[in-house]
C-alpha positions as CSV (number, residue, x, y, z in Angstrom):
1,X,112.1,40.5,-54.0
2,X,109.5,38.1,-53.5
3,X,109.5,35.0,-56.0
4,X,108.4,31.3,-56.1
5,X,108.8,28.9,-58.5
6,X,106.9,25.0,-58.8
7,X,107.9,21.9,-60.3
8,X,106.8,18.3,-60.4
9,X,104.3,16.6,-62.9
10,X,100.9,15.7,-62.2
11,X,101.4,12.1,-61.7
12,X,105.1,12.0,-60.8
13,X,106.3,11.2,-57.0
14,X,105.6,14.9,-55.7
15,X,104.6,18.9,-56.5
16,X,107.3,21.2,-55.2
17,X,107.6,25.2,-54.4
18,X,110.7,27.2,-53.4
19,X,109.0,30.8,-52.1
20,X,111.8,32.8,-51.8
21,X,111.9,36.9,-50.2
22,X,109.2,36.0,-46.8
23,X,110.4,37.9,-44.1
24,X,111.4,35.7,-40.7
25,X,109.5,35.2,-37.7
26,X,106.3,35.1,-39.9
27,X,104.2,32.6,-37.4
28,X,102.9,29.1,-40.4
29,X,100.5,27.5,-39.3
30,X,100.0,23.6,-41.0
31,X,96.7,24.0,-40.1
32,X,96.1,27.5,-42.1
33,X,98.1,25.1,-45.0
34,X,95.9,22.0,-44.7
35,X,92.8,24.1,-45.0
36,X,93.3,25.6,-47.4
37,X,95.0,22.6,-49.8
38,X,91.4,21.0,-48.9
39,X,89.5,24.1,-50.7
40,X,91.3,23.6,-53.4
41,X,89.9,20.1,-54.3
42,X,86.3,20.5,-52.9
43,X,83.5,21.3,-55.5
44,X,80.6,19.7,-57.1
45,X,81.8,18.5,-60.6
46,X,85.1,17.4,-59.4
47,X,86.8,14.1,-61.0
48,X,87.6,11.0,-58.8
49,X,90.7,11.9,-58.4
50,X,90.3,14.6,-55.6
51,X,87.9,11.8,-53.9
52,X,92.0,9.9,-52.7
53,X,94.3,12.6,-53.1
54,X,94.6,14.1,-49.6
55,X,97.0,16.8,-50.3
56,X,99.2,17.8,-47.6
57,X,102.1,20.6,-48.3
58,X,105.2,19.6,-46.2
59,X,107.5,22.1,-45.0
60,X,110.9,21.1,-45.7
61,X,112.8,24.3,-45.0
62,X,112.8,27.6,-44.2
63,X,110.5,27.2,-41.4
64,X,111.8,26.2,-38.2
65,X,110.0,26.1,-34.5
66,X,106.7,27.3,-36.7
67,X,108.5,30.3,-37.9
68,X,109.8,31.8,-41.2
69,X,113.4,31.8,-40.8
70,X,113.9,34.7,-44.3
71,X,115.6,31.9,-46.2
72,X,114.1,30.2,-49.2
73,X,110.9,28.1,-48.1
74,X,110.6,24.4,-49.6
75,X,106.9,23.3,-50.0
76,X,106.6,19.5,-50.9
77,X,103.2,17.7,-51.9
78,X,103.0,14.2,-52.5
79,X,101.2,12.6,-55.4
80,X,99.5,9.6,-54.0
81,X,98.9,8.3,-58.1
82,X,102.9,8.6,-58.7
83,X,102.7,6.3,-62.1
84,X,104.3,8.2,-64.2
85,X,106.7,5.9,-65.4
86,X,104.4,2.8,-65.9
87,X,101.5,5.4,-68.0
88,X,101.3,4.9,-71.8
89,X,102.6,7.0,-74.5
90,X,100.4,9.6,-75.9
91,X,100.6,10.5,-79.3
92,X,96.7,11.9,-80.2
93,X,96.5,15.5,-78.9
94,X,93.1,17.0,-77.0
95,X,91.9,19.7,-78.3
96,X,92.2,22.8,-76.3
97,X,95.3,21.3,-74.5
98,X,98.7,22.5,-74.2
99,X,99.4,18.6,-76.0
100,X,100.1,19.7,-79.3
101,X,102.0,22.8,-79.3
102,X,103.9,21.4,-76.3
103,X,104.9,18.8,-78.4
104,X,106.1,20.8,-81.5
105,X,107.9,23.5,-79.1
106,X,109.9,20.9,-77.1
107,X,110.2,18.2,-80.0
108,X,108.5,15.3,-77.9
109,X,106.9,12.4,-79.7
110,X,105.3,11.5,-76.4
111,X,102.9,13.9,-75.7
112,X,102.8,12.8,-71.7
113,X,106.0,14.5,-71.5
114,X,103.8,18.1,-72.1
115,X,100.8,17.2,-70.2
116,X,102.2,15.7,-66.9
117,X,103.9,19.5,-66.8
118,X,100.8,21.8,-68.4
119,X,98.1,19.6,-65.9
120,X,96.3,22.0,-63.6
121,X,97.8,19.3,-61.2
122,X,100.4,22.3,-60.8
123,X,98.2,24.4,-58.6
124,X,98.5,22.4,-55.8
125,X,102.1,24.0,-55.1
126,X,100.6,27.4,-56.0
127,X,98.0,26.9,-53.3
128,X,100.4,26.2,-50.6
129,X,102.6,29.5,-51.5
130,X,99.4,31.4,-51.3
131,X,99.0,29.9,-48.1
132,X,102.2,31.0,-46.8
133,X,101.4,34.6,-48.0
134,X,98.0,34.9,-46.8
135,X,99.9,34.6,-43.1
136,X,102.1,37.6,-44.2
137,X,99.2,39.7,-44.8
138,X,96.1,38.5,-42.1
139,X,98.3,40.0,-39.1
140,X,99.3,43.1,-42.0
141,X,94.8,43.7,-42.2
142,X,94.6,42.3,-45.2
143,X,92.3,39.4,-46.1
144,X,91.1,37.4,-48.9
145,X,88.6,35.3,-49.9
146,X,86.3,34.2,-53.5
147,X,83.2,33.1,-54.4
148,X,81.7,31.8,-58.0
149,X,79.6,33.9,-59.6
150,X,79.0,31.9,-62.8
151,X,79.0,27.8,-63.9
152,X,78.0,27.8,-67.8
153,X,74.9,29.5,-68.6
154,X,73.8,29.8,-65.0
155,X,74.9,33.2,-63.3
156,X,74.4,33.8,-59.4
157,X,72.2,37.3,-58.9
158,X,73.9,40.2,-58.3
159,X,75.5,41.2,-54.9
160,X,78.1,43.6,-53.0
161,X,80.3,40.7,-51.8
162,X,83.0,41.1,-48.8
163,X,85.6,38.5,-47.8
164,X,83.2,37.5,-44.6
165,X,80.3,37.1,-47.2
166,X,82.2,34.4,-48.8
167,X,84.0,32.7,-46.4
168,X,80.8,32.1,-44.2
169,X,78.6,31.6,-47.0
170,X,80.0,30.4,-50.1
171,X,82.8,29.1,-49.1
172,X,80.6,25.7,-47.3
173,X,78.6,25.3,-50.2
174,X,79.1,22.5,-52.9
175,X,79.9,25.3,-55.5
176,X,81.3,28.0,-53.3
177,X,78.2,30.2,-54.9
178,X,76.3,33.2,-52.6
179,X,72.7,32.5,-54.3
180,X,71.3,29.0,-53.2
181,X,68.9,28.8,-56.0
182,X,71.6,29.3,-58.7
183,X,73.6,26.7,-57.2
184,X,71.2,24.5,-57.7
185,X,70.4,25.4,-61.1
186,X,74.4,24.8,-61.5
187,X,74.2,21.2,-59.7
188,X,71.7,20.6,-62.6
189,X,73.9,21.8,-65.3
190,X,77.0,19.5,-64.2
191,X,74.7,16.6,-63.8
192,X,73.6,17.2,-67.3
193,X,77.1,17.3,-68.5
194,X,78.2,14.1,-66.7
195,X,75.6,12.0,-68.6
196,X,76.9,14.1,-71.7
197,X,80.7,13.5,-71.2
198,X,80.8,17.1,-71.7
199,X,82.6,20.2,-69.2
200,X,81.5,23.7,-68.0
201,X,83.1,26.7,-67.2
202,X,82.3,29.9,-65.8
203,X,83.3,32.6,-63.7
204,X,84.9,33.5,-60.1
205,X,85.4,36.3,-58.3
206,X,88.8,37.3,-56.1
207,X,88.0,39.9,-53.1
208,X,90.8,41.6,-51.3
209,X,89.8,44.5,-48.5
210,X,92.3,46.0,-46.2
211,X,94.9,47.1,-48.9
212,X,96.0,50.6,-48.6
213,X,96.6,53.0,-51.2
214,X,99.4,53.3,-52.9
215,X,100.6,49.6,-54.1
216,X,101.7,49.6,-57.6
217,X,102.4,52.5,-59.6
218,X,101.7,54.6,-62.7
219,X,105.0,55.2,-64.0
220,X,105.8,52.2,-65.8
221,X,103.7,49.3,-67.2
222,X,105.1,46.8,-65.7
223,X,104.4,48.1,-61.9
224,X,100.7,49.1,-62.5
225,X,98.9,46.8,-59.9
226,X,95.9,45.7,-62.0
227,X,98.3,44.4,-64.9
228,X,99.9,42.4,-62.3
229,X,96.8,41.0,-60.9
230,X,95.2,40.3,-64.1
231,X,98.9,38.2,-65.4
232,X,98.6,36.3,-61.9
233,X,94.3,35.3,-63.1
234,X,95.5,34.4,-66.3
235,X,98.3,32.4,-65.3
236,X,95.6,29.4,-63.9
237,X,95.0,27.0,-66.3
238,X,91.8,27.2,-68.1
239,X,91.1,31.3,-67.5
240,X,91.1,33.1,-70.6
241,X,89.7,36.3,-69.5
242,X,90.3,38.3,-66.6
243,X,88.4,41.5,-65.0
244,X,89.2,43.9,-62.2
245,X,85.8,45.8,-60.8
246,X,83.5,46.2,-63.8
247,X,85.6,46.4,-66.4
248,X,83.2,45.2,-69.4
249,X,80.2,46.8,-67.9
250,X,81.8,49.7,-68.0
251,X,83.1,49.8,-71.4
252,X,79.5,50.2,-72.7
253,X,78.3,53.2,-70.1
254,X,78.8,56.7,-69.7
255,X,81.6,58.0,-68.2
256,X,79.2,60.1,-65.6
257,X,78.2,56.7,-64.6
258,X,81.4,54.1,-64.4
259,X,83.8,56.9,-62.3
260,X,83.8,56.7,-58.9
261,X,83.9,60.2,-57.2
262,X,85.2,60.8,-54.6
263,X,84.6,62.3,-51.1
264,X,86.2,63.1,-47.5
265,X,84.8,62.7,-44.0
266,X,87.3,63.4,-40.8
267,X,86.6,60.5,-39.4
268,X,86.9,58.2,-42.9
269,X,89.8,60.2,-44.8
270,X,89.6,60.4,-48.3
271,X,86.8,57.1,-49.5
272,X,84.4,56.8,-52.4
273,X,80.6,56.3,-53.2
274,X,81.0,53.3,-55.1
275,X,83.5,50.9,-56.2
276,X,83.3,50.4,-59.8
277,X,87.5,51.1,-60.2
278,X,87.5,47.2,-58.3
279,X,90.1,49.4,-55.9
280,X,92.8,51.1,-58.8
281,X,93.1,54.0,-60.6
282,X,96.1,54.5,-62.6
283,X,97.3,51.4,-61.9
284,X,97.9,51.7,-58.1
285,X,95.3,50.4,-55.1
286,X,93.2,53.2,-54.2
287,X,92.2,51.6,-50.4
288,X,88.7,50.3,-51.9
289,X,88.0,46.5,-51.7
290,X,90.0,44.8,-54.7
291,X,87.9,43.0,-56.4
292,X,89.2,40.5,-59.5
293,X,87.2,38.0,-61.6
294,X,88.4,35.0,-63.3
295,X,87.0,33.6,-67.1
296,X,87.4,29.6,-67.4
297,X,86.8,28.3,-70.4
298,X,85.2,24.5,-70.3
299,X,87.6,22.2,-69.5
300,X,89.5,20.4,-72.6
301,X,89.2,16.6,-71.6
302,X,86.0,15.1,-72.8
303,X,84.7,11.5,-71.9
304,X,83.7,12.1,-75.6
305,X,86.7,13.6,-77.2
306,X,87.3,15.4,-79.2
307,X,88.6,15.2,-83.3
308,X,92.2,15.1,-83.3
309,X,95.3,13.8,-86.0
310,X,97.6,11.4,-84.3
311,X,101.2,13.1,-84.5
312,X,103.3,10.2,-86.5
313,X,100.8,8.9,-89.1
314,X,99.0,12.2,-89.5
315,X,96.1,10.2,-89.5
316,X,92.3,11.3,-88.1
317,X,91.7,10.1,-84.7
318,X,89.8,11.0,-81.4
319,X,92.3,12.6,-78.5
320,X,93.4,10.8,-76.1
321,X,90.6,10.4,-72.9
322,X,92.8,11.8,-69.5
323,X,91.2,11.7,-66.4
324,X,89.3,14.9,-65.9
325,X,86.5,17.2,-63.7
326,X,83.3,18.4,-65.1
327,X,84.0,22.1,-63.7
328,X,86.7,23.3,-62.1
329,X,85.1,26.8,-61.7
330,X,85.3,26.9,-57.6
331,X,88.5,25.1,-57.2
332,X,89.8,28.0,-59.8
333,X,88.7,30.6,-57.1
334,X,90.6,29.1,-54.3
335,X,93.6,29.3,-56.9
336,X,92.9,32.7,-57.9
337,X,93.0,33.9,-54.3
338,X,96.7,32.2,-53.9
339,X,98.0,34.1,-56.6
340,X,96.3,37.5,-55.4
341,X,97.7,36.8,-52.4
342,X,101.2,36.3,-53.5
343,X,101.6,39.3,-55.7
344,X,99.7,41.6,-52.9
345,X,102.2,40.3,-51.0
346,X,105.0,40.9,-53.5
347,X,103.7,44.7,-53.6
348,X,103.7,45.3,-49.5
349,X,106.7,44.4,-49.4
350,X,108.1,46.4,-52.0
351,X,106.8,49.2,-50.9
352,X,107.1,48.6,-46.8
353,X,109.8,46.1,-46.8
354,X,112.0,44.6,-44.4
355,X,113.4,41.2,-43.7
356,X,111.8,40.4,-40.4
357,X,107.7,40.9,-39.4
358,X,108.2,43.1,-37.1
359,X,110.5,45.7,-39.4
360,X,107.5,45.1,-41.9
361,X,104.7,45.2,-39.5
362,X,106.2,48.6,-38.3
363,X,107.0,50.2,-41.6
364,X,103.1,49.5,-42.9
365,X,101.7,50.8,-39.7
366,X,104.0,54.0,-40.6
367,X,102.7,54.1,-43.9
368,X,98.9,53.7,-43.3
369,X,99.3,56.7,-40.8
370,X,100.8,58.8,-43.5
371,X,98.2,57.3,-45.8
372,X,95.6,58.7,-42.5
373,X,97.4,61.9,-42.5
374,X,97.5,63.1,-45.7
């Protein structure tokens, strides 16, 4: 079984992951990691802290010679602002934060000991493990990639993406966007909110193409596909909506007009007209592009904060000002592909495992012949 785990704080000495269940002799590339630790703090409407922290995920085991070895891999990323010690007590909650609860669940009277933890600092370590994966499935034919499709009130215009789309076109702009003129309409919005002190959120969108039929299943909730997918969006701090394909579109048309029918040519096997399912029905990949979409809410820390009641006195107050983007929105994205990529990689191999490559490389060959054949 495929698992990972993170710890560390968002200002402590350093982010870890333990990805546990990768095959060996999967080739890593630090290169492949580097790059894509990089995406994750690009973005117009980032805070200064992504302008000094270089992230860079070391390997500290279960890699050796540039190969998975099928034991436990140990991710490390060092925090260059490790002050976690020497920072201030916080005792005013931010609204919108996990500070409050946090604080009443685990009895803390220092709210820093909830936020260093609930900080979407933690990403960092879930990037890296999606890393790892996405070398699983590239060689497997499976790719991934994200765009934004939204940033506040400003949505991009409508368009088919694929994974190519976005990596050669959104992926170099500042807001990782496939319409140039809403980007710039979205550039305009964030510069509005700096002088405010306010935040934006908005929308990305996950694509996956190359995923065969057949992952997930329909004979228990907890292994339909699209309910795992949709956990793993809602998981990233700040989504509080998620949508596979077009989900809420649909819920207000016609049934004639949402279904996608379905159609055989030879040479193409069994395919479809349209892809409105975003690749499941009944909870299991159909072989359509996957196609996922991620809700942020604005981000909780203000420059102008929020009201609040400070937790000893019980007394008004403002919240407690934490260092903090404007929008998050394409950085999300980048974090929504690694958790795609980990639980597509969590389905392959339960359904075409093995505990080398080449056992799993052979037994999803297999299955995308009887997929061929059928």
């Amino acid at each position: 079984m495929l698992r990972f785990l993170t710890a560390g704080e968002s200002h402590g000495p350093y982010l870890v992951a333990i990805l546990e269940g990768m095959p060996a002799g999967i080739p890593i590339s630090l290169e492949t990691l580097a790059r894509e630790m990089r995406r994750r703090q690009l973005g117009y409407g980032r805070g200064p802290r992504m302008q000094f922290e270089t992230d860079t995920a070391e390997l500290l085991s279960g890699v050796r010679r540039g190969k998975t070895l099928g034991s436990p891999i140990a991710i490390a990323i060092k925090n260059k602002d490790a002050s976690i010690d020497r920072l201030p007590v916080v005792t005013q909650p931010r609204p919108g934060h996990a500070d409050l609860t946090g604080a009443i669940k685990y009895h803390q009277r220092d709210i820093r000991n909830v936020l260093e933890r609930a900080s979407a600092r933690e990403t960092a370590a879930r990037v890296a493990v999606g890393a790892v994966c996405k070398q699983l499935l590239s060689p497997l034919g499976i790719e991934l990639a994200s765009h934004v499709i939204a940033l506040g009130s400003v949505r991009a215009k409508p368009v088919t993406a694929t994974v190519a789309m976005a990596r050669t076109r959104a992926d170099p702009t500042p807001l990782r966007c496939l319409d140039p003129a809403a980007t710039t309409r979205m550039m305009r919005q964030i510069d509005a909110c700096v002088k405010a002190g306010d935040t934006l959120g908005g929308v990305f969108e996950v694509l996956v193409e190359g995923v065969p039929p057949g992952l997930g299943s329909y004979v228990h909730y907890d292994r339909r596909m699209d309910a795992r997918l949709g956990r793993a969006i809602l998981s990233i701090h700040a989504v509080k909506a998620a949508e596979i394909g077009d989900g809420v579109l649909a819920a207000s048309l016609r049934g004639s007009k949402v279904q996608d029918e379905i159609f055989y040519a030879k040479r193409r096997g069994f395919y479809r007209s349209q892809n409105r399912s975003g690749g499941f029905e009944g909870g299991m990949t159909t072989g359509e592009p996957i196609v996922v979409r991620g809700f942020l809410k604005p981000l909780s820390t203000l420059r102008k904060p929020l009201r609040s009641v400070e937790i000893n006195t019980k007394r008004p107050v403002v919240a407690t000002v934490e260092r903090s983007d404007v929008t998050t929105v394409p950085a999300a994205g980048v974090v929504g592909e690694a958790m795609i990529a980990f639980e597509i990689s969590r389905a392959v191999l339960e359904k075409c495992g093995g505990d080398s490559v080449g056992e799993v490389r052979r037994n999803v060959a297999a299955y995308r012949r009887q997929v061929e054949g059928f």
